[in-house]
C-alpha positions in Angstrom: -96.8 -118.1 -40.5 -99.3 -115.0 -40.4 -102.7 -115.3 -42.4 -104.3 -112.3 -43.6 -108.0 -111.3 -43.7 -109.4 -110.0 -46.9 -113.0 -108.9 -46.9 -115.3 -108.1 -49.6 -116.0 -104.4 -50.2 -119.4 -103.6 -49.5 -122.1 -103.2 -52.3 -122.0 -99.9 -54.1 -125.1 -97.9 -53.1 -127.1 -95.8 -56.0 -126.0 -91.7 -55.9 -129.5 -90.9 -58.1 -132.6 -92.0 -57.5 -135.4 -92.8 -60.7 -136.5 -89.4 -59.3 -133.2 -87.6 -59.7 -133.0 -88.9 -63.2 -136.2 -87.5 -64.2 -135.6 -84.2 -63.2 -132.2 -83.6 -64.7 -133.7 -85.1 -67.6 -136.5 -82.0 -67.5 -133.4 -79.7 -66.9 -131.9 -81.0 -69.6 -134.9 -80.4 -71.5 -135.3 -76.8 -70.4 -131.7 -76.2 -71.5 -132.1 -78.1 -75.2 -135.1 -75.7 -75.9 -133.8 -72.5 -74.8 -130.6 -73.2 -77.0 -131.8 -74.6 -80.2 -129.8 -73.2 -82.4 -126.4 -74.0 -80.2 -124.6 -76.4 -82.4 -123.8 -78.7 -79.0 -127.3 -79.1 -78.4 -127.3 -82.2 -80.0 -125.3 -83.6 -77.2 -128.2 -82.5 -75.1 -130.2 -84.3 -76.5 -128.1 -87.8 -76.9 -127.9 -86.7 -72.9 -131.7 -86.3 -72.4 -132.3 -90.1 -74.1 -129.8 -92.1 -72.0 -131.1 -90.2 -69.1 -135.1 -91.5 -69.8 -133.5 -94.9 -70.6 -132.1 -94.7 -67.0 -135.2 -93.7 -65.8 -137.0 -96.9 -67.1 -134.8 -99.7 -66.3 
């Protein structure tokens, strides 16, 4: 009979930093107020929220 070793994947690292949040969040910013008047601007700005929410947990 053969046992088998299963090990735990390693904890998932973060990809952004609070930094990195913040300045996408000013990119997205950038881009929300030089297309006002873009109908899908909206959706930048739902995107510019959850990214300060990010920011602050």
């Amino acid at each position: 009979m053969t046992t088998t070793t299963t090990t735990e994947p390693s904890r998932a690292r973060a990809v952004l930093s609070n930094e990195d949040f913040k300045l996408l969040q000013e990119a997205v910013m950038f881009y929300i107020k030089a297309h006002e008047d873009d109908p899908i601007s909206s959706k930048y700005s739902n995107l510019y929220h959850r990214l300060g929410s990010a920011v602050r947990r």
